[in-house]
FISE-637160 format. One line per field, with one value per atom (N, C-alpha, C, O): residue in three letters; x, y, z; atom name; residue number from 1. Coordinates in pm, whole numbers, plus 32768, in hexadecimal, padded with zeros to 4 digits. Layout:
residu ALA|...
u X|...
v Y|...
w Z|...
atome CA|...
num NUM|...
//
This chain:
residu UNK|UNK|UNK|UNK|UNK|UNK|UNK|UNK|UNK|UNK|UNK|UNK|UNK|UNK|UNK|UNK|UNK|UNK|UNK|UNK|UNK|UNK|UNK|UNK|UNK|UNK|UNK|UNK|UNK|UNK|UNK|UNK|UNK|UNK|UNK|UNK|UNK|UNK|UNK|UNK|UNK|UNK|UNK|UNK|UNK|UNK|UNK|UNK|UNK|UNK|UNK|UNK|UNK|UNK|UNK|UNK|UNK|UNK|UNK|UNK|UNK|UNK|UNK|UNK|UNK|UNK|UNK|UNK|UNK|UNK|UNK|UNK|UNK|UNK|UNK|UNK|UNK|UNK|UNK|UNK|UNK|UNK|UNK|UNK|UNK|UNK|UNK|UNK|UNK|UNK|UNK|UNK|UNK|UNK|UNK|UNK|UNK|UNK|UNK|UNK|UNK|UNK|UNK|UNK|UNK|UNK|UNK|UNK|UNK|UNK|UNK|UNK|UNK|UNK|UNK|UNK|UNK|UNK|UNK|UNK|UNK|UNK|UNK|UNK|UNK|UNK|UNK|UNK|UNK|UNK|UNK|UNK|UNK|UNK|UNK|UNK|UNK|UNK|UNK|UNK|UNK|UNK|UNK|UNK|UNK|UNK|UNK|UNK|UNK|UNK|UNK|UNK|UNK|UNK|UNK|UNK|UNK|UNK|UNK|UNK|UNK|UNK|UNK|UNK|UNK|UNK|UNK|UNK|UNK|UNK|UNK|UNK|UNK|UNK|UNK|UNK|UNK|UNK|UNK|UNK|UNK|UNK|UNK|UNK|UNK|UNK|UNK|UNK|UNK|UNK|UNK|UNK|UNK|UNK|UNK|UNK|UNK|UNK|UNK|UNK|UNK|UNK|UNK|UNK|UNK|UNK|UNK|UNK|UNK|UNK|UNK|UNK|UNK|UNK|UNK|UNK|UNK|UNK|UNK|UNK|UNK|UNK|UNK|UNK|UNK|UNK|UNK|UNK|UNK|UNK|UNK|UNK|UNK|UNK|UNK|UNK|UNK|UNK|UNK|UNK|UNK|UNK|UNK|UNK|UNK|UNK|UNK|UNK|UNK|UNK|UNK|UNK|UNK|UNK|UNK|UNK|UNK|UNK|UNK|UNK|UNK|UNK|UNK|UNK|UNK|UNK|UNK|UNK|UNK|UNK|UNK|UNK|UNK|UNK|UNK|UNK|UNK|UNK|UNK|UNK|UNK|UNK|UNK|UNK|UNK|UNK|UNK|UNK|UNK|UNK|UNK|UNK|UNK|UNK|UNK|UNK|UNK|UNK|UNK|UNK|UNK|UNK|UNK|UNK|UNK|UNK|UNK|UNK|UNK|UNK|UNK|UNK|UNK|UNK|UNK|UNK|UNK|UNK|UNK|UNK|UNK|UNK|UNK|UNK|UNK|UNK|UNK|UNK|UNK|UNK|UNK|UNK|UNK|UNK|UNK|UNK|UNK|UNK|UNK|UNK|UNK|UNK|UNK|UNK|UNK|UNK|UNK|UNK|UNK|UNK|UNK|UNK|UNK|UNK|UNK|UNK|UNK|UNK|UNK|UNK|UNK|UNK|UNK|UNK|UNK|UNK|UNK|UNK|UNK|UNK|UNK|UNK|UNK|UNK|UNK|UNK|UNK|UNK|UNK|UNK|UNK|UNK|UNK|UNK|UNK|UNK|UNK|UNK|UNK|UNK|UNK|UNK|UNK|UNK|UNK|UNK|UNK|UNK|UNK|UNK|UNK|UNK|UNK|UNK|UNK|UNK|UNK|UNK|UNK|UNK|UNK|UNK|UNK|UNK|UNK|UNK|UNK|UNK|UNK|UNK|UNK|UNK|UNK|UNK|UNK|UNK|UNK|UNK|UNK|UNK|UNK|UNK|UNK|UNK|UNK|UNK|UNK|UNK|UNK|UNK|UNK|UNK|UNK|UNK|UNK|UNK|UNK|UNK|UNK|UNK|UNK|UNK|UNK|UNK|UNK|UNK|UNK|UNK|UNK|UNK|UNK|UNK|UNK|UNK|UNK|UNK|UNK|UNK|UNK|UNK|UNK|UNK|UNK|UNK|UNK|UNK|UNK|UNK|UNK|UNK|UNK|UNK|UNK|UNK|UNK|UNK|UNK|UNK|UNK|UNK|UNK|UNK|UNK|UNK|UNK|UNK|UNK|UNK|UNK|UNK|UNK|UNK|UNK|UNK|UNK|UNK|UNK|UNK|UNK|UNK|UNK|UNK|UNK|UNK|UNK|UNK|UNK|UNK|UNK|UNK|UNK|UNK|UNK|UNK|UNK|UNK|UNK|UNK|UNK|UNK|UNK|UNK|UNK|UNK|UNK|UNK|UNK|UNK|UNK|UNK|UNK|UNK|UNK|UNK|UNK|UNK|UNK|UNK|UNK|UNK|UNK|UNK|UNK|UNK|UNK|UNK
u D668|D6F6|D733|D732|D77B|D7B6|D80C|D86F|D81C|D888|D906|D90D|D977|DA0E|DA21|DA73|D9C5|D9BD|D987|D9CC|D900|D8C5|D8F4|D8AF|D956|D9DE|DA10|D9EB|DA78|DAC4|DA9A|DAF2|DA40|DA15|D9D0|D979|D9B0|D9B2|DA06|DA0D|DA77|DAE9|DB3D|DB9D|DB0C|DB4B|DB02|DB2B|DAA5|DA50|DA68|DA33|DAB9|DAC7|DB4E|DB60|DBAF|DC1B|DC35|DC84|DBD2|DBA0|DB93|DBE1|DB1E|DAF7|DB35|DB13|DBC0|DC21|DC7D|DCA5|DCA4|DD1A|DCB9|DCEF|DC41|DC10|DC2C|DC72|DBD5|DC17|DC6F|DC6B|DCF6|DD6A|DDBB|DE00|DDA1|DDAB|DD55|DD84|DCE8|DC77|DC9E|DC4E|DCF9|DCF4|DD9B|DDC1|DDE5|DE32|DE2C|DE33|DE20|DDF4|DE95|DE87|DF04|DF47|DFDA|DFCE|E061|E0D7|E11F|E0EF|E1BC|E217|E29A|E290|E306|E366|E3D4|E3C5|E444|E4C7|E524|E4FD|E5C6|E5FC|E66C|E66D|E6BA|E6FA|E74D|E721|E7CB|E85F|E842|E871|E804|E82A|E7A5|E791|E766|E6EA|E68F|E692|E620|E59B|E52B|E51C|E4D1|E479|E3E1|E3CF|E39D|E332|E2A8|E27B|E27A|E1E5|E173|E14A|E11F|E08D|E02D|E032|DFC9|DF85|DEDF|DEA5|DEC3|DE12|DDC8|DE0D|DD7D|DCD5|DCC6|DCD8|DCA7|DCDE|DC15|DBB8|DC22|DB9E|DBCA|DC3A|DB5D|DB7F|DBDF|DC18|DBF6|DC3C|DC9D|DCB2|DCE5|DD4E|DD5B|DCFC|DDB9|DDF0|DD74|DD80|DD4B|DD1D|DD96|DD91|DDE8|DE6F|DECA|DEB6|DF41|DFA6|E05B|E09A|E064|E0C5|E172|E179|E1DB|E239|E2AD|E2B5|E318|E35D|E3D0|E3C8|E465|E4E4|E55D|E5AD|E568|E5E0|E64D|E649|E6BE|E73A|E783|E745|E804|E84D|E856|E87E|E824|E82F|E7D8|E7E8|E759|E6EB|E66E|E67D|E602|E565|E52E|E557|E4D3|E4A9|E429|E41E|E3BC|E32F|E2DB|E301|E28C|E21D|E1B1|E196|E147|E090|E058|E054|E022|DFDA|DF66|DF62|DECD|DE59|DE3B|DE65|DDE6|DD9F|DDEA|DDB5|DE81|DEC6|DED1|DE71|DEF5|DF31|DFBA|E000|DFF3|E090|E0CD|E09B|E180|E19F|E220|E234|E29B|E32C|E374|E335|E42D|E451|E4EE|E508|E53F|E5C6|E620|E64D|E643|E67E|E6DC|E6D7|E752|E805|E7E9|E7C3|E807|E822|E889|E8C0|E8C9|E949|E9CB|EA34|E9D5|EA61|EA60|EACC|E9DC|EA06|E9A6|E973|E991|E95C|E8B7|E859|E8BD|E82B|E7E0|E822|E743|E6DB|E681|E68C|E645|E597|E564|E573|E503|E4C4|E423|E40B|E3D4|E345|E2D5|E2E9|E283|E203|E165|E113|E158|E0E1|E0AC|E0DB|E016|DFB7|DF4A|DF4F|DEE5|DE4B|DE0C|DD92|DE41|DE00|DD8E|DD29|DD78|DCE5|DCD1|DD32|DC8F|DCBF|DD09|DD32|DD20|DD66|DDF3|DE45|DDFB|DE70|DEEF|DED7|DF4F|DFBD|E02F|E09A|E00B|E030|E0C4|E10D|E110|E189|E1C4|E202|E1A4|E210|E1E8|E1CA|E1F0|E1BF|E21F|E1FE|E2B9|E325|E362|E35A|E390|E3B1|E45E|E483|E4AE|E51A|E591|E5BA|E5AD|E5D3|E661|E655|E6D8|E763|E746|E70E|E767|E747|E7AE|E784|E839|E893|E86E|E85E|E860|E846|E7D9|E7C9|E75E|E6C0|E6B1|E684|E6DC|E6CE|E65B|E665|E5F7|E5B4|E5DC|E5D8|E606|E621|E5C4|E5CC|E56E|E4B8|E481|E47B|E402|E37C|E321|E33E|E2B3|E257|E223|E20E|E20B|E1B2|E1A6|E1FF|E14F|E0CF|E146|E125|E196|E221|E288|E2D1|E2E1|E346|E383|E3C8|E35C|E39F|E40E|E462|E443|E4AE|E505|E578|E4EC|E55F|E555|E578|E532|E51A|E591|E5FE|E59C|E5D7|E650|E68F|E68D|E701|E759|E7CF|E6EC|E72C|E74E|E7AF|E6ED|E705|E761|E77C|E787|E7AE|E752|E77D|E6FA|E68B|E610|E5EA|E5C5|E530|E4FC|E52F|E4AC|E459|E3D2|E368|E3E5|E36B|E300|E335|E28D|E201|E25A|E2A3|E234|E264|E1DA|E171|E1E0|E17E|E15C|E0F3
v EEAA|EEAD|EE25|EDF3|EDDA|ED74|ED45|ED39|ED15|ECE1|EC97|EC50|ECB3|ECD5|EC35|EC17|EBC2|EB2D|EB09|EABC|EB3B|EB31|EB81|EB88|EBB0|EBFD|EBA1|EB52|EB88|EAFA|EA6E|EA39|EA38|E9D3|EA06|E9B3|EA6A|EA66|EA5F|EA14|EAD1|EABD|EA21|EA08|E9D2|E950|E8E9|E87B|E91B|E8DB|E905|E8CD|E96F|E99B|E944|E8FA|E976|E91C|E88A|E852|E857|E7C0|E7B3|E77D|E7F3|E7E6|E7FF|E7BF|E882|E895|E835|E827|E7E5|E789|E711|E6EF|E6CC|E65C|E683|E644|E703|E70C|E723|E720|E748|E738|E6B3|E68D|E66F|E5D9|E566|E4F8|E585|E52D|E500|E4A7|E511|E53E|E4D2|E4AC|E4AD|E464|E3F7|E415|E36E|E335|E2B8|E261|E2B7|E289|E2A9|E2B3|E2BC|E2DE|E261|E1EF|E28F|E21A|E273|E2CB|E26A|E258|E1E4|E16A|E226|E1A0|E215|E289|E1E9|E1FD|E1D6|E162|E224|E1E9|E21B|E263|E209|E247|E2DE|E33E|E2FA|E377|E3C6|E42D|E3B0|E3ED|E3B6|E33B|E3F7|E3D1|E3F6|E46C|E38C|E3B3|E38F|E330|E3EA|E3E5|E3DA|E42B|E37B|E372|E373|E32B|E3DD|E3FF|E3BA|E3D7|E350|E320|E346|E339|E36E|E3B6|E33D|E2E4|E335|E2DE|E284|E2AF|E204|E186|E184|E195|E165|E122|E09A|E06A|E05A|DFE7|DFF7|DF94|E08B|E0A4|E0E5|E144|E0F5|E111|E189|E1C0|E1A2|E21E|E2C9|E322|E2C4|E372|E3F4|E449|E3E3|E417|E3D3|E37E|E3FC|E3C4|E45C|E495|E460|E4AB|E496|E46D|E4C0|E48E|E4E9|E51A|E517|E562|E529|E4CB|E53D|E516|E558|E596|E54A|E5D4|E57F|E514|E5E0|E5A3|E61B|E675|E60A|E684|E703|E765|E705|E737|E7AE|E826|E738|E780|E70B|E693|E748|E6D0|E6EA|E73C|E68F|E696|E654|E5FD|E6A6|E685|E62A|E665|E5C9|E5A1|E58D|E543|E5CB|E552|E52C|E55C|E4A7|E486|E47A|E45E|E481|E463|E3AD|E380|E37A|E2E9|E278|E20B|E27B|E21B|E18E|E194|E13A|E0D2|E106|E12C|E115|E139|E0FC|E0CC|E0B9|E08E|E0D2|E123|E0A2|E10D|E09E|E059|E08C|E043|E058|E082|E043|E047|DFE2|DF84|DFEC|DF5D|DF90|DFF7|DF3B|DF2C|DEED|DE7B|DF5C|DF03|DEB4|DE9E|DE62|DDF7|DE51|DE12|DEB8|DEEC|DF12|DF3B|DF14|DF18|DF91|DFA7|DFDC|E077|E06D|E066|E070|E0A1|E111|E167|E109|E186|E189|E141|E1BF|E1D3|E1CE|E214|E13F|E0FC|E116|E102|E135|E11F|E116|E14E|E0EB|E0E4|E15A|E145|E18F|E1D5|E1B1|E1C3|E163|E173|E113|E0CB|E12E|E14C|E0B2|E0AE|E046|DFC0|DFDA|DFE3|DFE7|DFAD|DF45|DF18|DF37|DEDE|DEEA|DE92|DFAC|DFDD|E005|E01D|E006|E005|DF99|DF26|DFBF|DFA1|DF6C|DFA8|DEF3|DF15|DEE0|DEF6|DE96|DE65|DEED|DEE2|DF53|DFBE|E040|E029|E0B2|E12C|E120|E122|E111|E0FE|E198|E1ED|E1B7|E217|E220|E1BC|E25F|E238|E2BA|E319|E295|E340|E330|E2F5|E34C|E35D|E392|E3FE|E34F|E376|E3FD|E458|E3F4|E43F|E4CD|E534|E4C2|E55D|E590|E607|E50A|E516|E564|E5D1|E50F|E536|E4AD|E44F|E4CA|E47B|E443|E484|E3D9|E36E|E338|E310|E33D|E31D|E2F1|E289|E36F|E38A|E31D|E2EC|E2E4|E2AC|E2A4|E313|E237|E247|E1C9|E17D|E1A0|E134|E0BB|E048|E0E4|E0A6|E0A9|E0AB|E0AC|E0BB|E055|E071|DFED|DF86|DF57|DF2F|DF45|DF38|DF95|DF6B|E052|E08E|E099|E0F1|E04C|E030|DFBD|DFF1|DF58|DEDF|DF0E|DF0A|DF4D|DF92|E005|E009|E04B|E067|E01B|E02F|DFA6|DF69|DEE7|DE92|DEE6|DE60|DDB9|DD46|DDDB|DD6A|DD88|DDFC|DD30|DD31|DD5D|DD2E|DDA7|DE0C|DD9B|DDA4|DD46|DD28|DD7C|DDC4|DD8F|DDF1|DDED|DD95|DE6E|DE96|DE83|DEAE|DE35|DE2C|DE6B|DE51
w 9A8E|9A6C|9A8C|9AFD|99FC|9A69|9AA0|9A58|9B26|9B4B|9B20|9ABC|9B85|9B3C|9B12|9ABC|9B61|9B56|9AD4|9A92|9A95|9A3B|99BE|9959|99C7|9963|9957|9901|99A8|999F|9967|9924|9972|9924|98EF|98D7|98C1|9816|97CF|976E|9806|97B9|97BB|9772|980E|9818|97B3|9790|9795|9726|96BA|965A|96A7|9620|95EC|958C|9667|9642|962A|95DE|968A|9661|95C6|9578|95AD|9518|94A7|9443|949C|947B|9453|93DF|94C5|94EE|94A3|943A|94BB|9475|93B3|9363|939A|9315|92CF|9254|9331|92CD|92C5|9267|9347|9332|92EE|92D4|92D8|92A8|9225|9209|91BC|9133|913F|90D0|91A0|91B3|920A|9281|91EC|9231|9243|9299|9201|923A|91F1|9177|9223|9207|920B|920E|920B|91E3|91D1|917B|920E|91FA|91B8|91C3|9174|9135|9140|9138|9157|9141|90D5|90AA|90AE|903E|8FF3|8F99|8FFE|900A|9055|9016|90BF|90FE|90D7|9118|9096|9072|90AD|90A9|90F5|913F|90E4|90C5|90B0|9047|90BB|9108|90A2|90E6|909B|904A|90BC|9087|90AF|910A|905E|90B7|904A|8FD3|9087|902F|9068|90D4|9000|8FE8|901F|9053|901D|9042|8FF3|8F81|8FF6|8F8C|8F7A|8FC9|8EDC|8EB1|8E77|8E8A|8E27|8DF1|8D7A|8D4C|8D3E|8CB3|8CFB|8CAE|8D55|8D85|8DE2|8E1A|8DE9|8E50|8E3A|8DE6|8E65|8E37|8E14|8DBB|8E66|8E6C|8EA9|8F00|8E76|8E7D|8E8D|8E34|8EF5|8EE0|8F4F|8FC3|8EFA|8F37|8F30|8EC0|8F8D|8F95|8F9F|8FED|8F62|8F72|8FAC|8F66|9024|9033|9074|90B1|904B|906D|90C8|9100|90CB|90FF|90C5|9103|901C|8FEA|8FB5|8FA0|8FA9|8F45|8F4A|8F64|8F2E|8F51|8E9F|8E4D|8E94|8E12|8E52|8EA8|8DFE|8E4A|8DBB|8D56|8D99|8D64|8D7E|8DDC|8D2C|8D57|8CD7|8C66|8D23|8CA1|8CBB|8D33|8C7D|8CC1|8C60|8BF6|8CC2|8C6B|8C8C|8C76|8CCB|8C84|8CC1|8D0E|8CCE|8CF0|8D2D|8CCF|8D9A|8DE1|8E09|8E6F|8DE1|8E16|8E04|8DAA|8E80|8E5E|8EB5|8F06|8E97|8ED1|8EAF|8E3E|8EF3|8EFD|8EAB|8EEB|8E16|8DDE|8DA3|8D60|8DBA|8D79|8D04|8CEC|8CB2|8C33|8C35|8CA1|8B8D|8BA4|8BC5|8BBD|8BE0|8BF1|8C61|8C8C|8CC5|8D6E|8D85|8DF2|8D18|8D28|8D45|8CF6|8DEA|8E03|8DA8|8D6E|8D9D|8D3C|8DA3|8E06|8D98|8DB6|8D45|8CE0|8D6B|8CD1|8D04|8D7B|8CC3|8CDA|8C7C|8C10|8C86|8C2F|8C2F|8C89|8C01|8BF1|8B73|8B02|8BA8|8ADC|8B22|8B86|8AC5|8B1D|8B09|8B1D|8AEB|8B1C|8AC5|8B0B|8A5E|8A18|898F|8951|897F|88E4|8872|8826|886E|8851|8857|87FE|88CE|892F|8901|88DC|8908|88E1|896C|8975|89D8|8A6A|8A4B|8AAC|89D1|89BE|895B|88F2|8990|895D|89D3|8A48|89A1|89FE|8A6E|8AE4|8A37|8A86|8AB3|8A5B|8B19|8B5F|8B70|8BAD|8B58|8BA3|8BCD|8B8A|8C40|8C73|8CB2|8D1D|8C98|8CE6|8D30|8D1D|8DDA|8E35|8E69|8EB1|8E37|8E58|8E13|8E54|8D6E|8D1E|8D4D|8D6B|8D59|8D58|8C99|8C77|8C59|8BBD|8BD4|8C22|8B77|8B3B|8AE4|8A7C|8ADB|8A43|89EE|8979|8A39|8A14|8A30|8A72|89E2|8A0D|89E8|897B|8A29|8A11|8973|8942|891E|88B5|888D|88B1|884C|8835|87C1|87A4|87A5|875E|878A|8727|8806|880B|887C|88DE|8858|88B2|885F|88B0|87D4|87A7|87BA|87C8|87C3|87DD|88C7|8915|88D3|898C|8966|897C|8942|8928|892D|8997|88A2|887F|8905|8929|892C|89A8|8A08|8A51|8A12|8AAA|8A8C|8AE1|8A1F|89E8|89E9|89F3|89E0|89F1|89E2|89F5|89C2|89D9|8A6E|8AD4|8A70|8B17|8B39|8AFB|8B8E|8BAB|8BE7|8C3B|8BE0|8BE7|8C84|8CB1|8CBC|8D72|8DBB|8D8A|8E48|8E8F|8EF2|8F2B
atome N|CA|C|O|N|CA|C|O|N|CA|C|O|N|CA|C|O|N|CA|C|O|N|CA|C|O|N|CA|C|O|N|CA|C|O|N|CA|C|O|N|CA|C|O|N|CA|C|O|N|CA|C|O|N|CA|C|O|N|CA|C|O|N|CA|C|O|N|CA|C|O|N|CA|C|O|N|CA|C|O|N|CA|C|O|N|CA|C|O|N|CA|C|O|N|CA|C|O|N|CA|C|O|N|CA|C|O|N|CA|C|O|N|CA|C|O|N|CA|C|O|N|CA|C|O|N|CA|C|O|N|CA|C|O|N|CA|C|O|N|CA|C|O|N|CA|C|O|N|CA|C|O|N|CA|C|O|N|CA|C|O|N|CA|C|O|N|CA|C|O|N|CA|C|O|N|CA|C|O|N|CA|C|O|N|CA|C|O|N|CA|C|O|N|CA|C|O|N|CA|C|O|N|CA|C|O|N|CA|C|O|N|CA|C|O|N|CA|C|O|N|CA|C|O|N|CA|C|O|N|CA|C|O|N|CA|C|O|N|CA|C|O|N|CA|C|O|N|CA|C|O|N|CA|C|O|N|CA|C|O|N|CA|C|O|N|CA|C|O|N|CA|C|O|N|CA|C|O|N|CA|C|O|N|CA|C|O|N|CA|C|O|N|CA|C|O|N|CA|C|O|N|CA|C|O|N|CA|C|O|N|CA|C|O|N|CA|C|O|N|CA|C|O|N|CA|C|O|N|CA|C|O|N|CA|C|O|N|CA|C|O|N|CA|C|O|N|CA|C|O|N|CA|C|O|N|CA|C|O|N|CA|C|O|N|CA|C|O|N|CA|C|O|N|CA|C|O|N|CA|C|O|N|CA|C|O|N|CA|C|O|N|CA|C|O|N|CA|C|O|N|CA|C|O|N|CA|C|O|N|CA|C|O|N|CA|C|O|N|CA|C|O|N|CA|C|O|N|CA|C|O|N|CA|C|O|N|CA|C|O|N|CA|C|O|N|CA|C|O|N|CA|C|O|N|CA|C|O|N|CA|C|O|N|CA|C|O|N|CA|C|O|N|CA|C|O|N|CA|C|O|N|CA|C|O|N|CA|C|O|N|CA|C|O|N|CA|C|O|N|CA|C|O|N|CA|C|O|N|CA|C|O|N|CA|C|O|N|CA|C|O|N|CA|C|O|N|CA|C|O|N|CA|C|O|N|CA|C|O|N|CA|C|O|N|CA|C|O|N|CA|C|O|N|CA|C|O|N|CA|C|O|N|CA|C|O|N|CA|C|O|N|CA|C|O|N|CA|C|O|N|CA|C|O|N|CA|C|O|N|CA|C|O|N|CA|C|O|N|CA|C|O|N|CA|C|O|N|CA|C|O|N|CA|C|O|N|CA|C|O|N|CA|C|O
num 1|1|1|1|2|2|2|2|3|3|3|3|4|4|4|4|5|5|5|5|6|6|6|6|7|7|7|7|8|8|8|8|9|9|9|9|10|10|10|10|11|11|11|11|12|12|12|12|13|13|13|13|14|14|14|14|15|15|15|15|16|16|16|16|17|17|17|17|18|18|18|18|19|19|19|19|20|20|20|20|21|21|21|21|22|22|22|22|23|23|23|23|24|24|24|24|25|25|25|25|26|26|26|26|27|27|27|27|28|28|28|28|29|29|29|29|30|30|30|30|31|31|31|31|32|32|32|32|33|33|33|33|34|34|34|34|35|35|35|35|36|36|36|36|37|37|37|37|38|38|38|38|39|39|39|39|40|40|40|40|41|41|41|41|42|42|42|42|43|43|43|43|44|44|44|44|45|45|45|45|46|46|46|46|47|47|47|47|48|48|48|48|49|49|49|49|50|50|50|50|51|51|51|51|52|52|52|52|53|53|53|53|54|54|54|54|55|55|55|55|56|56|56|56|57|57|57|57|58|58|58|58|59|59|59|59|60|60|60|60|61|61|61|61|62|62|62|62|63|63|63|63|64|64|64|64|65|65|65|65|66|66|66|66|67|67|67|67|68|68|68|68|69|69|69|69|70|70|70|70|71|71|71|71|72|72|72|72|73|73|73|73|74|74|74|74|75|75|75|75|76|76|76|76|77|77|77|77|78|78|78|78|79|79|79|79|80|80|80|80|81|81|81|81|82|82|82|82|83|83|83|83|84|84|84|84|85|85|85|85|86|86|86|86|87|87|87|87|88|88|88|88|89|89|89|89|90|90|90|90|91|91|91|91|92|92|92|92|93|93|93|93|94|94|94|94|95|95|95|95|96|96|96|96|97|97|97|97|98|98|98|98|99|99|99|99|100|100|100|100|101|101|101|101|102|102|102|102|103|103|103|103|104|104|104|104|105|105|105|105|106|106|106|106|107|107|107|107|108|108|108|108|109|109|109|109|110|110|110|110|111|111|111|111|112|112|112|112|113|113|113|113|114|114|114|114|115|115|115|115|116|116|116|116|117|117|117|117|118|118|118|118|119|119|119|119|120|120|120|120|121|121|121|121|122|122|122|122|123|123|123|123|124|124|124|124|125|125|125|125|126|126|126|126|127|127|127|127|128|128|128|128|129|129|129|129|130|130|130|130|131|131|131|131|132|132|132|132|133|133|133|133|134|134|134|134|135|135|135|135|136|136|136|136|137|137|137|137|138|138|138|138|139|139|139|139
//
């Protein structure tokens, strides 16, 4: 029969192993703030073609709005367009020859948390029009 010690570390080994795999699969975060909204970012396991995952949450006083993307290249950042009005601007798109890294523009009112837009392989002219300018690639 075994002892109440040899219970215990097992069960301390289980939880070990537990606790390694629900963290293992995230290997680094990031906070910004930005007009009152805290956007949080969990970034997957990096290969040479980018992020494995990528996921990020927005909440305000109000209401959170969740995204993931798998593959991508991630970047997110706090920018005033010409009339003063902070966004949450960011980039997701997968870096390959294919890849399109001067568009796959993101852009989110931090106050509604409305998406203004979504990522896609063309849309750095309507990114422009919102932000009033050309978006340099985010680092």
């Amino acid at each position: 029969m075994p002892t109440l010690a040899l219970k215990k570390e097992k069960k301390m080994r289980i939880l070990i192993l537990l606790a390694f795999v629900m963290f293992s699969s995230v290997t680094n975060a990031q906070s910004l703030i930005c007009e009152g909204a805290t956007a949080t970012i969990a970034y997957g396991s990096k290969s040479p073609w980018g992020y494995e995952s990528v996921s990020f949450t927005i909440k305000n006083a109000r209401a959170s709005v969740t995204r993931q993307y798998k593959y991508v290249w991630f970047s997110m950042a706090c920018l005033a367009n010409p009339s003063g009005k902070k966004l949450l601007v960011y980039q997701a798109y997968c870096s390959g020859s294919s890849c399109r890294d001067l568009d796959n523009w993101g852009i989110i009112d931090p106050v509604s948390l409305k998406f203004l837009l979504e990522p896609t392989d063309d849309n750095s002219s309507k990114a422009q029009a919102i932000m009033g300018s050309t978006l340099k690639p985010l680092k």
